[in-house]
PQR file of N, CA, C, O and H, with PARSE charges and radii, in Angstrom:
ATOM      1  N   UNK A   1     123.142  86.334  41.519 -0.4000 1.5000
ATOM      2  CA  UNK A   1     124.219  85.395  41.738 -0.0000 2.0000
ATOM      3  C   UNK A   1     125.575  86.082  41.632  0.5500 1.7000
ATOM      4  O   UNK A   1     126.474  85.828  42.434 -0.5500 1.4000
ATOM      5  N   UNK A   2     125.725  87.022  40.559 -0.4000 1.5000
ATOM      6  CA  UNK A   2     126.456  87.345  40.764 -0.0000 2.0000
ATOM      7  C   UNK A   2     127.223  88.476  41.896  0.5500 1.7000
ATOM      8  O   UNK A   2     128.378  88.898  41.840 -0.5500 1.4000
ATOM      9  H   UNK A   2     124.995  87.228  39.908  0.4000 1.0000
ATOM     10  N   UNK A   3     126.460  88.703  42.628 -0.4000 1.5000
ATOM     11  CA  UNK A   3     127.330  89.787  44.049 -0.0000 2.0000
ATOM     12  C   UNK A   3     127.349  88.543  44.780  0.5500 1.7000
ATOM     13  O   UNK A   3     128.335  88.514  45.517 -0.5500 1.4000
ATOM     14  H   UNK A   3     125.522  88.360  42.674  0.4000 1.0000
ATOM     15  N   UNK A   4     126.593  87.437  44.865 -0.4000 1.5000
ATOM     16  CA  UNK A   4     127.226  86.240  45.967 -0.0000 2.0000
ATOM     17  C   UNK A   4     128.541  85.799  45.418  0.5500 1.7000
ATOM     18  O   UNK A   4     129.487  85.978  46.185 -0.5500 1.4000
ATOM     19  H   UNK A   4     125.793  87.461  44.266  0.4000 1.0000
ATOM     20  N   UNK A   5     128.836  85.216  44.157 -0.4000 1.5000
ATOM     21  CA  UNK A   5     129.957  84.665  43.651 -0.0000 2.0000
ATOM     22  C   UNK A   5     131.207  85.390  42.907  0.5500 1.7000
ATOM     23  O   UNK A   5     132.408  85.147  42.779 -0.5500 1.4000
ATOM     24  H   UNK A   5     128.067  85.071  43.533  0.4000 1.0000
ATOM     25  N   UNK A   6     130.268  86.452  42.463 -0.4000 1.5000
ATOM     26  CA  UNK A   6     131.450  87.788  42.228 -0.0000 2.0000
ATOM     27  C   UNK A   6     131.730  87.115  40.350  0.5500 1.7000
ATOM     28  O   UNK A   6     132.638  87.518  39.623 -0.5500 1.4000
ATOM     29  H   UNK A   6     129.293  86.649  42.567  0.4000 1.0000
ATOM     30  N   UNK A   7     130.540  85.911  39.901 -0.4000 1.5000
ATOM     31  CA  UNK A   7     131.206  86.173  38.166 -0.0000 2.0000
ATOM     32  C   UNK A   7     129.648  85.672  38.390  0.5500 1.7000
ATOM     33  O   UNK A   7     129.108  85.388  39.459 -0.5500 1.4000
ATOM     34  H   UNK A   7     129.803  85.584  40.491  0.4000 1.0000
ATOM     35  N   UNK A   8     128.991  85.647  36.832 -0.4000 1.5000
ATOM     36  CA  UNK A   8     128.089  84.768  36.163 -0.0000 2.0000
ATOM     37  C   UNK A   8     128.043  83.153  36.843  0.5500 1.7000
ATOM     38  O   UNK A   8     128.948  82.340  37.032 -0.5500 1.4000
ATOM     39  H   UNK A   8     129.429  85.878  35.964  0.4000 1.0000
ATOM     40  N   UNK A   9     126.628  83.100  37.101 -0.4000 1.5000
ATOM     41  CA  UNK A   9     126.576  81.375  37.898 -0.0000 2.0000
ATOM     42  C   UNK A   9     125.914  80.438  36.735  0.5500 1.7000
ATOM     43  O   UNK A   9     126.049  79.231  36.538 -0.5500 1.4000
ATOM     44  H   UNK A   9     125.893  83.761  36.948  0.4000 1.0000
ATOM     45  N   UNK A  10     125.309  81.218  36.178 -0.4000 1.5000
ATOM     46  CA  UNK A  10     124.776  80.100  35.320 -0.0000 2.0000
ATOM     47  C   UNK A  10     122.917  80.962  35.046  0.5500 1.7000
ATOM     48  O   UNK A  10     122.488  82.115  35.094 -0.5500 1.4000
ATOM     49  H   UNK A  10     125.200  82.199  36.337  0.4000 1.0000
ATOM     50  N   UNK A  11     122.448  79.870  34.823 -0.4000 1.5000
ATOM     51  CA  UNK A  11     120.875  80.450  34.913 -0.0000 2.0000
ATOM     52  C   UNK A  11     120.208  80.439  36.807  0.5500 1.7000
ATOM     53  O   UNK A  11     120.979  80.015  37.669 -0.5500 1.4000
ATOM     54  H   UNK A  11     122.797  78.934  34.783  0.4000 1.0000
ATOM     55  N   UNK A  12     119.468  80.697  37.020 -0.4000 1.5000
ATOM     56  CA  UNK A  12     118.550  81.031  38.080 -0.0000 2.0000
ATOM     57  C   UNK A  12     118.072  79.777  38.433  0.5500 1.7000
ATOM     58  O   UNK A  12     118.121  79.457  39.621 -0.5500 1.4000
ATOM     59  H   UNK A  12     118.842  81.041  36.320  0.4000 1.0000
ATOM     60  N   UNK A  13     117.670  79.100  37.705 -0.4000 1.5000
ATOM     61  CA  UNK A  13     117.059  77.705  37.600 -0.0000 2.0000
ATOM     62  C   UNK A  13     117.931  76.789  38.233  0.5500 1.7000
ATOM     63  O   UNK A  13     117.607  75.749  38.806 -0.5500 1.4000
ATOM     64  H   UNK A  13     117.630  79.360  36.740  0.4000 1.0000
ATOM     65  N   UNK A  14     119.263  77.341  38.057 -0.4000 1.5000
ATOM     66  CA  UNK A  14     120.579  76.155  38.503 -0.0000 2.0000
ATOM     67  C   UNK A  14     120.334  75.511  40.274  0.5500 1.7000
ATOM     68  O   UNK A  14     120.411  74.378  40.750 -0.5500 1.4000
ATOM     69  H   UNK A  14     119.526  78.186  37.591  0.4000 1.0000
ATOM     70  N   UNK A  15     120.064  76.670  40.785 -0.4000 1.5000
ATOM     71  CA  UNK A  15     119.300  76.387  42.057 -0.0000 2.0000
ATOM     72  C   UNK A  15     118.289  75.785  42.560  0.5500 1.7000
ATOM     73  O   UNK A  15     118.376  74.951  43.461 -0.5500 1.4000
ATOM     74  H   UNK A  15     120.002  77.591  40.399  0.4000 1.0000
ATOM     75  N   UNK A  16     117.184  76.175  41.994 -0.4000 1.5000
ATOM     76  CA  UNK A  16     115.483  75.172  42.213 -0.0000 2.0000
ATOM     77  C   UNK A  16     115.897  73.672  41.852  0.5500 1.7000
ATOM     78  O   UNK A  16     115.479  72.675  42.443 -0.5500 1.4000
ATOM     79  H   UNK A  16     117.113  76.853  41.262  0.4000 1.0000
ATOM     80  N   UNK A  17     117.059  73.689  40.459 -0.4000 1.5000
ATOM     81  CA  UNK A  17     116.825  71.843  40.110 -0.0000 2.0000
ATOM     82  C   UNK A  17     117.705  71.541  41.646  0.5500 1.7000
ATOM     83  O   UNK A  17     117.046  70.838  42.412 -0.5500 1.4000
ATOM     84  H   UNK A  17     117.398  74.498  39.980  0.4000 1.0000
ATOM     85  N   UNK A  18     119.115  71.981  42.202 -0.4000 1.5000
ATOM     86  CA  UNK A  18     119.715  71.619  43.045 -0.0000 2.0000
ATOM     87  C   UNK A  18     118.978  71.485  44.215  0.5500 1.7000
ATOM     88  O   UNK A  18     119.211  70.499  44.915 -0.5500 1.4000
ATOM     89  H   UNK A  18     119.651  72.553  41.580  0.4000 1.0000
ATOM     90  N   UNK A  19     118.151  72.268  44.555 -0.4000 1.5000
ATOM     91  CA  UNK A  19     117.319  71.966  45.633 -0.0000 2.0000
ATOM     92  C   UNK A  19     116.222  70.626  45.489  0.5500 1.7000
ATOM     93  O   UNK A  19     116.131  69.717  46.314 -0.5500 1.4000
ATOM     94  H   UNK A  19     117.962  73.068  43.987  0.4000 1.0000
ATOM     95  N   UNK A  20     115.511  70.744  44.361 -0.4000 1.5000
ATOM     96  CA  UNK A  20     114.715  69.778  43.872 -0.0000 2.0000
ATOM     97  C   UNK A  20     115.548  68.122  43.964  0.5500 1.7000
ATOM     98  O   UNK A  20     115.027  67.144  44.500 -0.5500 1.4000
ATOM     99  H   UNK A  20     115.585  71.483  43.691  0.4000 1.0000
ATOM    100  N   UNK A  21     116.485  68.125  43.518 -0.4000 1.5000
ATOM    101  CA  UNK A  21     117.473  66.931  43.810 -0.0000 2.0000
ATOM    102  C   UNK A  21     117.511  66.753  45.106  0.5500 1.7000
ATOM    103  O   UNK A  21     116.746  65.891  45.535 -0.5500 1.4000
ATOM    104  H   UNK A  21     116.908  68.919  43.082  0.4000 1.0000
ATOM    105  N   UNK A  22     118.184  67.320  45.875 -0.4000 1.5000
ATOM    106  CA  UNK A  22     118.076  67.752  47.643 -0.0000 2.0000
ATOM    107  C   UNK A  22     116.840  66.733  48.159  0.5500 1.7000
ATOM    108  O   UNK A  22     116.907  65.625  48.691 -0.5500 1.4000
ATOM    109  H   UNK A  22     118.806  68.021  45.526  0.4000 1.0000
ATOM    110  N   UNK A  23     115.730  67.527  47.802 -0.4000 1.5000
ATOM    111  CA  UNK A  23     114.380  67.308  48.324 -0.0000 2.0000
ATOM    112  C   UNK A  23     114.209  65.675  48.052  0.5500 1.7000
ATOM    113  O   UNK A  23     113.659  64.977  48.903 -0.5500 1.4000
ATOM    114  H   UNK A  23     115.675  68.427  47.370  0.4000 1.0000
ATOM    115  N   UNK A  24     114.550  65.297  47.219 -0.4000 1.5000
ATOM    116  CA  UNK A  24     114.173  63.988  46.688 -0.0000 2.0000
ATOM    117  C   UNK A  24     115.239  63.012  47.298  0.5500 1.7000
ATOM    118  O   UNK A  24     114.923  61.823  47.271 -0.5500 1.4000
ATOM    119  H   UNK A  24     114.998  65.864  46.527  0.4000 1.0000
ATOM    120  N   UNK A  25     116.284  63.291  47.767 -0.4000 1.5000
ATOM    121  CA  UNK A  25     117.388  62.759  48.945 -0.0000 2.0000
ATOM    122  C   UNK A  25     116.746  62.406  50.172  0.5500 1.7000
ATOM    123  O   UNK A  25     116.420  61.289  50.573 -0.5500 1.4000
ATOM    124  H   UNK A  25     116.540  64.258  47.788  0.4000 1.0000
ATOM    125  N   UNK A  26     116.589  63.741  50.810 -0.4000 1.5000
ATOM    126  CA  UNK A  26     116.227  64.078  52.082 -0.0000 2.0000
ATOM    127  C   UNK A  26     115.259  63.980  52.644  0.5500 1.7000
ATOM    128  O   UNK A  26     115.320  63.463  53.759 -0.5500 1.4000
ATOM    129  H   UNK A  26     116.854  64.649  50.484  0.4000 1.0000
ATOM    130  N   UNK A  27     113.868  64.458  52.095 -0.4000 1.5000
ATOM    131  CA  UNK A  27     112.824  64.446  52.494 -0.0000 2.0000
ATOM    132  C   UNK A  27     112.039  63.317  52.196  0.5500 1.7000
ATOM    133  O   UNK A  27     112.186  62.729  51.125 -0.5500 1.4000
ATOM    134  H   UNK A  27     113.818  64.878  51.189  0.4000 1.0000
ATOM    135  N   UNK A  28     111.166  62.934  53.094 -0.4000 1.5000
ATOM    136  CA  UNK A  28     110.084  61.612  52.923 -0.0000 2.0000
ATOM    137  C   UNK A  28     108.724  61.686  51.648  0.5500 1.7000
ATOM    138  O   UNK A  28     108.107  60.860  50.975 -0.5500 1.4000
ATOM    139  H   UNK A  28     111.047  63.411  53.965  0.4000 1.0000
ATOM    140  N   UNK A  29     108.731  63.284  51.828 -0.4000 1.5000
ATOM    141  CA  UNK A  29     108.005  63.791  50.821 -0.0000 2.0000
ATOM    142  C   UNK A  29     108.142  64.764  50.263  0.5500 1.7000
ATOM    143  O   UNK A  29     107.831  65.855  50.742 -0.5500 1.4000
ATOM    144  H   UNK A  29     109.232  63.955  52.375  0.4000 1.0000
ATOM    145  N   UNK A  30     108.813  64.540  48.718 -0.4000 1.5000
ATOM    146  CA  UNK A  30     109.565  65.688  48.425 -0.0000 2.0000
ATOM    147  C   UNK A  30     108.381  66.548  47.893  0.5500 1.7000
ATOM    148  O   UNK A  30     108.395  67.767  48.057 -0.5500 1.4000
ATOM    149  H   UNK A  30     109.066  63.654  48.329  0.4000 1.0000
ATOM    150  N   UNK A  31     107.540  66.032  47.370 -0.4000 1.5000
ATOM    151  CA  UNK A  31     105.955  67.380  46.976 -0.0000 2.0000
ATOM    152  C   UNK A  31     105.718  68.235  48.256  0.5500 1.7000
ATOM    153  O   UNK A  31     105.325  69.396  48.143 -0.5500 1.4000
ATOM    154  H   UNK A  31     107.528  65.041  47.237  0.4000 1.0000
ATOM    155  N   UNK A  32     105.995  67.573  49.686 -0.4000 1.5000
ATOM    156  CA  UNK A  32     105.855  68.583  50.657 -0.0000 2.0000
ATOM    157  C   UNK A  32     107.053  68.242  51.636  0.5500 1.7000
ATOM    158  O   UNK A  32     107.352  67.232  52.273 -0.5500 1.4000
ATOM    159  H   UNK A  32     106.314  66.630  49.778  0.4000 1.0000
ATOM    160  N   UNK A  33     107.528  69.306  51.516 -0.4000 1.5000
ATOM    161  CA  UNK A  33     109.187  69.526  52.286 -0.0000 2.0000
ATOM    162  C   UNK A  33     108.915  70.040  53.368  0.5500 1.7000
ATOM    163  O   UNK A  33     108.047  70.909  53.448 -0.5500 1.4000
ATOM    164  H   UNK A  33     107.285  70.126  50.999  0.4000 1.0000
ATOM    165  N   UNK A  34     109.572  69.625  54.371 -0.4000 1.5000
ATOM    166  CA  UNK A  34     109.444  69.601  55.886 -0.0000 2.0000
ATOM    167  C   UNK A  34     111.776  70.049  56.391  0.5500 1.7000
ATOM    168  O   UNK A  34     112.622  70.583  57.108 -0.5500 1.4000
ATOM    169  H   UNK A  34     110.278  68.919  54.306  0.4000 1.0000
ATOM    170  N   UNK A  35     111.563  69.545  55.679 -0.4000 1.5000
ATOM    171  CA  UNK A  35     113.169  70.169  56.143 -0.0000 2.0000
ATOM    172  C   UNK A  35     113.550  71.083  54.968  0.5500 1.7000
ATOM    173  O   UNK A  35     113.738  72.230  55.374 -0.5500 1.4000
ATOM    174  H   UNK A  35     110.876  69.111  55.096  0.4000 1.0000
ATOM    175  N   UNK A  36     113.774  70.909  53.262 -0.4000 1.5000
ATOM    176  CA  UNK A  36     113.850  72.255  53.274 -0.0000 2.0000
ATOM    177  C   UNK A  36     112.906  72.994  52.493  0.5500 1.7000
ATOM    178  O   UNK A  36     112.328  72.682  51.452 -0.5500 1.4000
ATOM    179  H   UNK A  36     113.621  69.977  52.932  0.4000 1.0000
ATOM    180  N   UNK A  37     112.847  74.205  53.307 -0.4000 1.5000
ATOM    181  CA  UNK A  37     111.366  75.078  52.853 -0.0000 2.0000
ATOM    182  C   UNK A  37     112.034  76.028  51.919  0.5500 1.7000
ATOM    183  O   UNK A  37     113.127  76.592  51.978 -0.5500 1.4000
ATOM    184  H   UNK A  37     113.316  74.459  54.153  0.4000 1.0000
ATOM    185  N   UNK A  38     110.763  76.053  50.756 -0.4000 1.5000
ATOM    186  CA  UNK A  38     111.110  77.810  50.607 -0.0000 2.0000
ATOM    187  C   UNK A  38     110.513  78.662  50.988  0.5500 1.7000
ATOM    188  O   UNK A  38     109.331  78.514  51.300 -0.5500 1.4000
ATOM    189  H   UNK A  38     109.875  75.595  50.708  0.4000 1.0000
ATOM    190  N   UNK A  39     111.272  80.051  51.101 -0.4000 1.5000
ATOM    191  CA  UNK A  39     110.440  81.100  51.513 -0.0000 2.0000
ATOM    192  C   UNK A  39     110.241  82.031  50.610  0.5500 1.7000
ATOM    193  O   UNK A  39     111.075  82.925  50.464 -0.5500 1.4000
ATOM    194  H   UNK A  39     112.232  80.171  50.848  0.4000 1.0000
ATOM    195  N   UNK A  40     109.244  81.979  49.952 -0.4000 1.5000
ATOM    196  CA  UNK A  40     108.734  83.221  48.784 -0.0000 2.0000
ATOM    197  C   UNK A  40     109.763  84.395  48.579  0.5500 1.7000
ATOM    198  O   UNK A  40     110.038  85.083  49.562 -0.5500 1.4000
ATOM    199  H   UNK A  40     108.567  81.253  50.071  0.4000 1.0000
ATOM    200  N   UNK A  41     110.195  84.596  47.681 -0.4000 1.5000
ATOM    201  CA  UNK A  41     110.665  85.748  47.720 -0.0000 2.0000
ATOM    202  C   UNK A  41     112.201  86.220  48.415  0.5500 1.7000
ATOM    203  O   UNK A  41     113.027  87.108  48.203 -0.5500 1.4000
ATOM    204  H   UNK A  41     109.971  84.037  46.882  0.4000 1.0000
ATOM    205  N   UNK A  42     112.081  85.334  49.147 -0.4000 1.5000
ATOM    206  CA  UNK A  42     113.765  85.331  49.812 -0.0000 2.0000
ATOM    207  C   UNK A  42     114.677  84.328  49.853  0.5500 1.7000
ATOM    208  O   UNK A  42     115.868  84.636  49.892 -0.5500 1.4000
ATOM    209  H   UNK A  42     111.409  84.613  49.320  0.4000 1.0000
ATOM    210  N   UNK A  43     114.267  82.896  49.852 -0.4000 1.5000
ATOM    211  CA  UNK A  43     115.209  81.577  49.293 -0.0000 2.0000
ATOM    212  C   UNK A  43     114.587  80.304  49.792  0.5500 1.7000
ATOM    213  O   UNK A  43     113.448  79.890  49.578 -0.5500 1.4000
ATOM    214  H   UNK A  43     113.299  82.646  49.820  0.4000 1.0000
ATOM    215  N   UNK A  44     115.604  79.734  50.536 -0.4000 1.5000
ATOM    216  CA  UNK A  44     115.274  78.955  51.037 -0.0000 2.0000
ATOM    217  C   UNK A  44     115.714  79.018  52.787  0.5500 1.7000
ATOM    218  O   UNK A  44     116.447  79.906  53.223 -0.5500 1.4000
ATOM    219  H   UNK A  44     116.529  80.071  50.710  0.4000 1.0000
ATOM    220  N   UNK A  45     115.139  77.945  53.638 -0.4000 1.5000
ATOM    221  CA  UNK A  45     115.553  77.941  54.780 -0.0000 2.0000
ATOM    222  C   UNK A  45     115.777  76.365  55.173  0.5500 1.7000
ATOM    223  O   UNK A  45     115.254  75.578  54.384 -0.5500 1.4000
ATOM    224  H   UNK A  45     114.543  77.224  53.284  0.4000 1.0000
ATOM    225  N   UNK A  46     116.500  75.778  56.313 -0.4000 1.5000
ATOM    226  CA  UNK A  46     116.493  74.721  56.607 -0.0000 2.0000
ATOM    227  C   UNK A  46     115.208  74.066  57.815  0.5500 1.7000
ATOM    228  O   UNK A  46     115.554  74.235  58.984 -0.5500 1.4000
ATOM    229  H   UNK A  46     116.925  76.417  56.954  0.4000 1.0000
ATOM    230  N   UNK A  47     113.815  73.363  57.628 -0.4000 1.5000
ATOM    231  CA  UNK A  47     113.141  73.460  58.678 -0.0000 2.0000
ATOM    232  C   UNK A  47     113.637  71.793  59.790  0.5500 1.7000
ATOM    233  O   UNK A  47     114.444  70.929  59.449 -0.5500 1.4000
ATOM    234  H   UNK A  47     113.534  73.225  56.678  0.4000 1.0000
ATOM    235  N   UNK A  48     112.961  71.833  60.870 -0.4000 1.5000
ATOM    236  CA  UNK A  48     113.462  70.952  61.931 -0.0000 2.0000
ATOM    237  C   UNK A  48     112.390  69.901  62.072  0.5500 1.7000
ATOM    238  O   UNK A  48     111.353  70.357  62.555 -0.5500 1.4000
ATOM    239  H   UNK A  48     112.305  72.535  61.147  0.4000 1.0000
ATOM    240  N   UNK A  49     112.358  68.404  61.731 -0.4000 1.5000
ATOM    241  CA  UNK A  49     111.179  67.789  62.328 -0.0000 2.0000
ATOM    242  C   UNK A  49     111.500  67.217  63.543  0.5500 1.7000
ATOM    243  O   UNK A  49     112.510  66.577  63.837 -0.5500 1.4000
ATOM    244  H   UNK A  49     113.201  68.034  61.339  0.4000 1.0000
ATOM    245  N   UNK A  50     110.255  67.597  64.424 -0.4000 1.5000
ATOM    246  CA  UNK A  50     110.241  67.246  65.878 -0.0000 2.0000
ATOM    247  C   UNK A  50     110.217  65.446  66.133  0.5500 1.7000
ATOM    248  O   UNK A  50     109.448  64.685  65.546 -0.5500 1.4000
ATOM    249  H   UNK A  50     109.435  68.117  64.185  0.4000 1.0000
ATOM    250  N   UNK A  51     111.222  65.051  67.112 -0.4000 1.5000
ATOM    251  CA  UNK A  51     111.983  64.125  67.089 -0.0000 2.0000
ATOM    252  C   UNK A  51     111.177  63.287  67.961  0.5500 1.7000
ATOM    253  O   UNK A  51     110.591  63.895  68.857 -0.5500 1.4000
ATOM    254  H   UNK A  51     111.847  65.669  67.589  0.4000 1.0000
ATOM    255  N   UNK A  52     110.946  61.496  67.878 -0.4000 1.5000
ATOM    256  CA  UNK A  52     109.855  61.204  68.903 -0.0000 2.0000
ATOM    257  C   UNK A  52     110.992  60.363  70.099  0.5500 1.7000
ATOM    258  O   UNK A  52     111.774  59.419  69.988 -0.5500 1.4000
ATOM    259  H   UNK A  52     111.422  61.002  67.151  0.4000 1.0000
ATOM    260  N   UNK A  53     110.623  61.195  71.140 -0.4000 1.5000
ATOM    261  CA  UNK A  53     110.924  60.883  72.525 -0.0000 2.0000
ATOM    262  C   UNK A  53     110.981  58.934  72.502  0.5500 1.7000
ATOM    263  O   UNK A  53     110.045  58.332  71.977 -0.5500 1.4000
ATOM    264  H   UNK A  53     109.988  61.962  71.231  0.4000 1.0000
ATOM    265  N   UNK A  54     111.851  58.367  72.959 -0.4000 1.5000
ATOM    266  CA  UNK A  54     111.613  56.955  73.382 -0.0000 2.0000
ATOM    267  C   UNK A  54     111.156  56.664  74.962  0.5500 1.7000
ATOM    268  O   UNK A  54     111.831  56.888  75.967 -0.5500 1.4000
ATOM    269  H   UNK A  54     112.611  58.856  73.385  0.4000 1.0000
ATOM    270  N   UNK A  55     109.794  56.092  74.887 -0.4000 1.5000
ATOM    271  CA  UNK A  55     109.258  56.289  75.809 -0.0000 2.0000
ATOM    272  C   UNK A  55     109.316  55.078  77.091  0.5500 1.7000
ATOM    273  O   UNK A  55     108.718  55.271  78.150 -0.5500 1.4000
ATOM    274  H   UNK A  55     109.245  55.911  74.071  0.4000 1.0000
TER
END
């Protein structure tokens, strides 16, 4: 955190709860996230659900 913000952010954790909050906003199912994912080891990403055509 700190080379992104350039001081001390806090703990590591400060992130997962912020996302975890997020998830529980946004998603229909926050146990399985469809918009935002994580990606092991590198963060997170934003994913896209496919939109239904009006037919």
């Amino acid at each position: 955190m700190r080379e992104v913000w350039g001081w001390d952010f806090g703990d590591l954790s400060t992130v997962t709860v912020h996302v975890r909050r997020l998830r529980g906003k946004v998603e229909d199912d926050p146990a399985r996230p469809r918009l935002i994912q994580t990606v092991w080891g590198v963060g997170y990403r934003f994913g896209t659900t496919p939109r239904q055509e009006a037919v």
